[in-house]
MDAnalysis code that builds the backbone (N, CA, C; Angstrom):
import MDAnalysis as mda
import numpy as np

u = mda.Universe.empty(291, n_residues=97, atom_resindex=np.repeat(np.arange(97), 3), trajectory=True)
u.add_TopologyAttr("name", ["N", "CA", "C"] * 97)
u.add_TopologyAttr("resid", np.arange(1, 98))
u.add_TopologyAttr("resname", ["UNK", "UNK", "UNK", "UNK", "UNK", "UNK", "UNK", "UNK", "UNK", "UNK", "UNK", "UNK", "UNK", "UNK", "UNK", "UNK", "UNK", "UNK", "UNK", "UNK", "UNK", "UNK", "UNK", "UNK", "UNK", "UNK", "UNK", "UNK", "UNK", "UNK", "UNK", "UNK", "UNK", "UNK", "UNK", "UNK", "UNK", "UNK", "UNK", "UNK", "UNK", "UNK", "UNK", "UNK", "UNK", "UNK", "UNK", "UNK", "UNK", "UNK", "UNK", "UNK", "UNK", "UNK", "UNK", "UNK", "UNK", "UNK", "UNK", "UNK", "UNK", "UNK", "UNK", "UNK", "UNK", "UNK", "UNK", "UNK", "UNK", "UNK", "UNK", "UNK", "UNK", "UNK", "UNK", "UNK", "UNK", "UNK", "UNK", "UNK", "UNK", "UNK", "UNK", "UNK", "UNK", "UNK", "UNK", "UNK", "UNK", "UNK", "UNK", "UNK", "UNK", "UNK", "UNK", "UNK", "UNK"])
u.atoms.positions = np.array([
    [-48.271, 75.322, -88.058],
    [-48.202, 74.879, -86.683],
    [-48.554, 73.399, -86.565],
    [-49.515, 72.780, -87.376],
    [-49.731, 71.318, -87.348],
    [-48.976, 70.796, -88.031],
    [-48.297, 70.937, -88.960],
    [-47.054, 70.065, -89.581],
    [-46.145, 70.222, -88.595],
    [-45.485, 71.273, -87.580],
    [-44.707, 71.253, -86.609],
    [-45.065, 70.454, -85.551],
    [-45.907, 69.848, -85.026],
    [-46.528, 69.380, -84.246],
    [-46.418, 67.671, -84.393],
    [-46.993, 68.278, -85.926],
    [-46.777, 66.181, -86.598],
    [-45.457, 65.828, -86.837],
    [-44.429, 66.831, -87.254],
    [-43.187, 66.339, -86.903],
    [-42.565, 66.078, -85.618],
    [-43.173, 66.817, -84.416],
    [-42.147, 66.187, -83.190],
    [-42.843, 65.261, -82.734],
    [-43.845, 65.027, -82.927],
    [-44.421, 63.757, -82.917],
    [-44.435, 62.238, -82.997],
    [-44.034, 62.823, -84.546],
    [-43.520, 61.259, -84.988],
    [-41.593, 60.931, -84.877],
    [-41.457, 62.215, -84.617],
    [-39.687, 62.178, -84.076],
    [-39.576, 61.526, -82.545],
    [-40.391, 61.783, -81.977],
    [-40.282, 61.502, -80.206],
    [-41.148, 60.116, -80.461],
    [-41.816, 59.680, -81.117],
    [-42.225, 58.610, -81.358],
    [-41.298, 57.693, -82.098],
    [-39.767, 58.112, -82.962],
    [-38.964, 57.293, -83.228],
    [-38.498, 57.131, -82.055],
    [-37.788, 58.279, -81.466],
    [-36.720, 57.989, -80.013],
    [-36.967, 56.956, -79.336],
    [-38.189, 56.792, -79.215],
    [-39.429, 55.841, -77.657],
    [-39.221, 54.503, -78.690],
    [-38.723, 54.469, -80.216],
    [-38.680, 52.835, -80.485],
    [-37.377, 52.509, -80.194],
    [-36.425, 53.580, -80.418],
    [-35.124, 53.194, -80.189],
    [-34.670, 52.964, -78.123],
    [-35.771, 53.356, -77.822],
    [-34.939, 52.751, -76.715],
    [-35.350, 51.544, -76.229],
    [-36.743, 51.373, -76.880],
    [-37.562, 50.125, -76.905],
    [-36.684, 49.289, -77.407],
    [-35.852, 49.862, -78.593],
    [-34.962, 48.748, -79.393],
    [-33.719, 47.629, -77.910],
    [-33.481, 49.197, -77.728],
    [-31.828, 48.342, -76.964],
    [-32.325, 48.042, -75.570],
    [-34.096, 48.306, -74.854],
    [-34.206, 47.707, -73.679],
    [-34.322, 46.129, -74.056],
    [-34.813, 46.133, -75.264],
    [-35.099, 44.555, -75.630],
    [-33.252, 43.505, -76.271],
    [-31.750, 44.189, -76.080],
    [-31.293, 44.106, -76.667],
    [-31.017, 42.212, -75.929],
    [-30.230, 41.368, -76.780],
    [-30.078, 39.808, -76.360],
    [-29.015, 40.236, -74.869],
    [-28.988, 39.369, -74.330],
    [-28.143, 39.147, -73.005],
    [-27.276, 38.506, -73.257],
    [-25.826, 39.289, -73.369],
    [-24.298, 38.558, -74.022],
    [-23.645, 38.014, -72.715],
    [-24.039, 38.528, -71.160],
    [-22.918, 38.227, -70.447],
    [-23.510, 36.776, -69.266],
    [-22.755, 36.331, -69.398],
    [-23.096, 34.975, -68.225],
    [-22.833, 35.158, -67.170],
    [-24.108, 35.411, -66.139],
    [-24.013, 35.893, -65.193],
    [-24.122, 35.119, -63.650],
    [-24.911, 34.132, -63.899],
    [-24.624, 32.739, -62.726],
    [-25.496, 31.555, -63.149],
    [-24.950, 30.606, -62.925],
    [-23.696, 30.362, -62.225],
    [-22.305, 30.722, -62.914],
    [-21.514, 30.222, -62.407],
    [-20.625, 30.376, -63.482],
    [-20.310, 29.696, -64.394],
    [-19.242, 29.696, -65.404],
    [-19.113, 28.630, -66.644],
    [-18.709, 27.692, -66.257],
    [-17.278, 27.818, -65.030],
    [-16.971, 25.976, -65.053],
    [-17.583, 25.132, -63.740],
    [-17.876, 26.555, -62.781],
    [-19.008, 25.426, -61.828],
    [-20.808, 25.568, -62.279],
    [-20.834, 26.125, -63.462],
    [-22.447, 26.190, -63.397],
    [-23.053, 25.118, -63.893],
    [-24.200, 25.276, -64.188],
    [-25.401, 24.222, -64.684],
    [-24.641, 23.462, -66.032],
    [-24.391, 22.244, -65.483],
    [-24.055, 21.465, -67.076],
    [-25.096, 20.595, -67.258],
    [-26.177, 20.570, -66.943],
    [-26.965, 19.109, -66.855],
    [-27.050, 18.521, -68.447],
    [-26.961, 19.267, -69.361],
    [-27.000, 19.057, -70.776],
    [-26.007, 18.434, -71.159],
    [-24.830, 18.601, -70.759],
    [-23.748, 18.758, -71.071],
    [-23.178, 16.678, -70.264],
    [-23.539, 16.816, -68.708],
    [-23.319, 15.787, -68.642],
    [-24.177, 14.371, -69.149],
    [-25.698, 14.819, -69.093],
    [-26.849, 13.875, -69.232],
    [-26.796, 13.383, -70.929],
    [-26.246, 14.344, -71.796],
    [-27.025, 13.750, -73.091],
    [-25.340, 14.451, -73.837],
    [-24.200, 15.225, -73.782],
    [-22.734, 15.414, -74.050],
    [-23.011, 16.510, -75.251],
    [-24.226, 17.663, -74.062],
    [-24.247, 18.766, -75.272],
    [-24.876, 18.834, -76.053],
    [-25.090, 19.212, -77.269],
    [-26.458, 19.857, -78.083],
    [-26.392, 18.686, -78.836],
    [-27.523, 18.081, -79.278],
    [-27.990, 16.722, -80.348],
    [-27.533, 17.258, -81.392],
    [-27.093, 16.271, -81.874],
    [-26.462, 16.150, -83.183],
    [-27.222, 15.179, -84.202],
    [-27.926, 15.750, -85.290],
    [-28.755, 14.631, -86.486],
    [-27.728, 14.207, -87.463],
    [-27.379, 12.691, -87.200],
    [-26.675, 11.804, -87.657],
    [-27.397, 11.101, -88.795],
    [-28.597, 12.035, -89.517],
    [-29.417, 11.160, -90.508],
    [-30.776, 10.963, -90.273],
    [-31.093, 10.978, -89.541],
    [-32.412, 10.316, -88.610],
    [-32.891, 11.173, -88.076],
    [-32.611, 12.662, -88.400],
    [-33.156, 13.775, -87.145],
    [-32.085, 13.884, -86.092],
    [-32.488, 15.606, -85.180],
    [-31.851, 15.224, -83.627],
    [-32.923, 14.727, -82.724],
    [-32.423, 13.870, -81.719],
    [-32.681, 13.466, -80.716],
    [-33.036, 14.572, -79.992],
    [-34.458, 14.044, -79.066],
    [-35.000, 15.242, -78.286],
    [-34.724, 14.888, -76.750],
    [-34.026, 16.198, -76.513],
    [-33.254, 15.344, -74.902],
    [-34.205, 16.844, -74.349],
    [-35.195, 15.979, -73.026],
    [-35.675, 16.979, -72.244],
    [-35.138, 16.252, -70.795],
    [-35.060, 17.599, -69.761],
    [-34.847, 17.306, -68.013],
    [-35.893, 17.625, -67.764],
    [-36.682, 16.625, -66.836],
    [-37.514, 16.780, -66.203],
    [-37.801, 17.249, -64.642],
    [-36.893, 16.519, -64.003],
    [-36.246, 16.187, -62.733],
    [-36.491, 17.335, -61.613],
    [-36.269, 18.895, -62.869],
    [-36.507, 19.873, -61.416],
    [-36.761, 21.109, -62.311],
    [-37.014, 21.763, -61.534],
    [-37.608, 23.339, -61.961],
    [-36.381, 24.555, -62.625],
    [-36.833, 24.958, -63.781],
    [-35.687, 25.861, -64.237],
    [-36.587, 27.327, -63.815],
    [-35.188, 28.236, -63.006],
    [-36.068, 29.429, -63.231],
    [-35.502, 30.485, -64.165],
    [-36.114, 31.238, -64.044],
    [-36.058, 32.316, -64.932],
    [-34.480, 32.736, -65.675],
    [-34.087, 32.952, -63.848],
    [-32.997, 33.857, -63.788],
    [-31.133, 32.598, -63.982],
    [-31.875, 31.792, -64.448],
    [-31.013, 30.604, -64.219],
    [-29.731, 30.512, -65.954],
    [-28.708, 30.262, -65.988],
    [-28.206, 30.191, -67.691],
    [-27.422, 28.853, -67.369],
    [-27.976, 27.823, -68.664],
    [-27.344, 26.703, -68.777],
    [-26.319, 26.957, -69.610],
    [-25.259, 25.863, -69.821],
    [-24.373, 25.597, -70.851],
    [-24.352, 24.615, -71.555],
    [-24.288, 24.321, -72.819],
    [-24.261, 23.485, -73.337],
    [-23.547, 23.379, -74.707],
    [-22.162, 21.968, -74.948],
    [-21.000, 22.129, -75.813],
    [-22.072, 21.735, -76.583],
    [-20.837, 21.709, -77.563],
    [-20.958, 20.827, -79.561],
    [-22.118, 21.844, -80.260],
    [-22.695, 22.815, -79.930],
    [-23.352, 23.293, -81.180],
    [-22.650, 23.272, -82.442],
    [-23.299, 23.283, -83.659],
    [-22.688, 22.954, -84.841],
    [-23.303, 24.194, -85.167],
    [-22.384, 25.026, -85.921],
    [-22.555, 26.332, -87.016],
    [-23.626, 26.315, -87.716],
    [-24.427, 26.777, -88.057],
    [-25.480, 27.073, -88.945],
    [-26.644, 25.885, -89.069],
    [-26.871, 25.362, -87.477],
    [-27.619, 24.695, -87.397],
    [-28.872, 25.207, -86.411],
    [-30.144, 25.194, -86.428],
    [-31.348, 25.587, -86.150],
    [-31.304, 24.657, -85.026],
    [-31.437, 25.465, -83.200],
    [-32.023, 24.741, -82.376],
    [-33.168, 25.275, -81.461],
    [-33.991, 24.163, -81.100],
    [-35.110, 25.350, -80.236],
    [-35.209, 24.416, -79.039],
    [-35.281, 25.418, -78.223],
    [-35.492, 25.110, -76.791],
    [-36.700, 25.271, -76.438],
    [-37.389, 24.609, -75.062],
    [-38.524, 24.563, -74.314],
    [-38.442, 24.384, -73.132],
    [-39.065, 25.058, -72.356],
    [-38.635, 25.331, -70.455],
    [-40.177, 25.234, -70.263],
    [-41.406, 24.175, -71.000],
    [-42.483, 24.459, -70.618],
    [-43.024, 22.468, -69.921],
    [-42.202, 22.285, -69.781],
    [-42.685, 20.965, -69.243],
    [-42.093, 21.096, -67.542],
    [-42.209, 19.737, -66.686],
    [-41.657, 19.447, -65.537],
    [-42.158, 20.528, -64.179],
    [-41.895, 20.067, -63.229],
    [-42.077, 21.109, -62.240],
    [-42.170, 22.772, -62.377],
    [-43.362, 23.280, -61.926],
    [-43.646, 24.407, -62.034],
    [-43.222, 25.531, -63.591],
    [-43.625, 24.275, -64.269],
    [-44.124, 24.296, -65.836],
    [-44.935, 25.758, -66.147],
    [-44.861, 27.060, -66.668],
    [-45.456, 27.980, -67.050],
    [-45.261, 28.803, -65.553],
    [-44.885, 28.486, -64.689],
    [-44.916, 29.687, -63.408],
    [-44.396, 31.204, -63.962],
    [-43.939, 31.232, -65.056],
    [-43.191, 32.373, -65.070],
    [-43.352, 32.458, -66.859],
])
């Protein structure tokens, strides 16, 4: 009876990771604004993702106004198999969320 017990156990304890898995799954669809009227500020201010020409990339931050949460930028020229990291922790209402 306790090996039956420790098996549904640790079975209902896989299920509860798998849904843990796909509540956490990435967000594929672009949802607003849209692509050709939405947020380009990247895109017009600095012409898209930095590119290291030798010297490193260039660190292009907006300061100007508040990003929220629910907000998706765009931004051209990523290059294939190149490492970029973003930060939404500076400028107006910096950490609110």
């Amino acid at each position: 009876m306790k090996t039956r017990f420790t098996i549904t156990l640790y079975s209902l304890a896989f299920l509860m990771m798998g849904f843990s898995f796909s509540a956490g799954a990435q967000c594929l669809d672009w949802i607003n604004p849209s692509p050709t009227s939405g947020w380009n500020d990247f895109n017009t201010s600095f012409g898209g993702a930095p590119v290291d020409e030798g010297m490193g990339c260039p660190f292009n931050e907006i300061t100007a106004f508040q990003v929220w949460a629910a907000e998706a930028y765009g931004v051209d020229n990523f290059v294939a198999g190149t490492t970029y990291a973003f930060s939404m922790c500076n400028g107006p209402g910096a950490g609110s969320w």
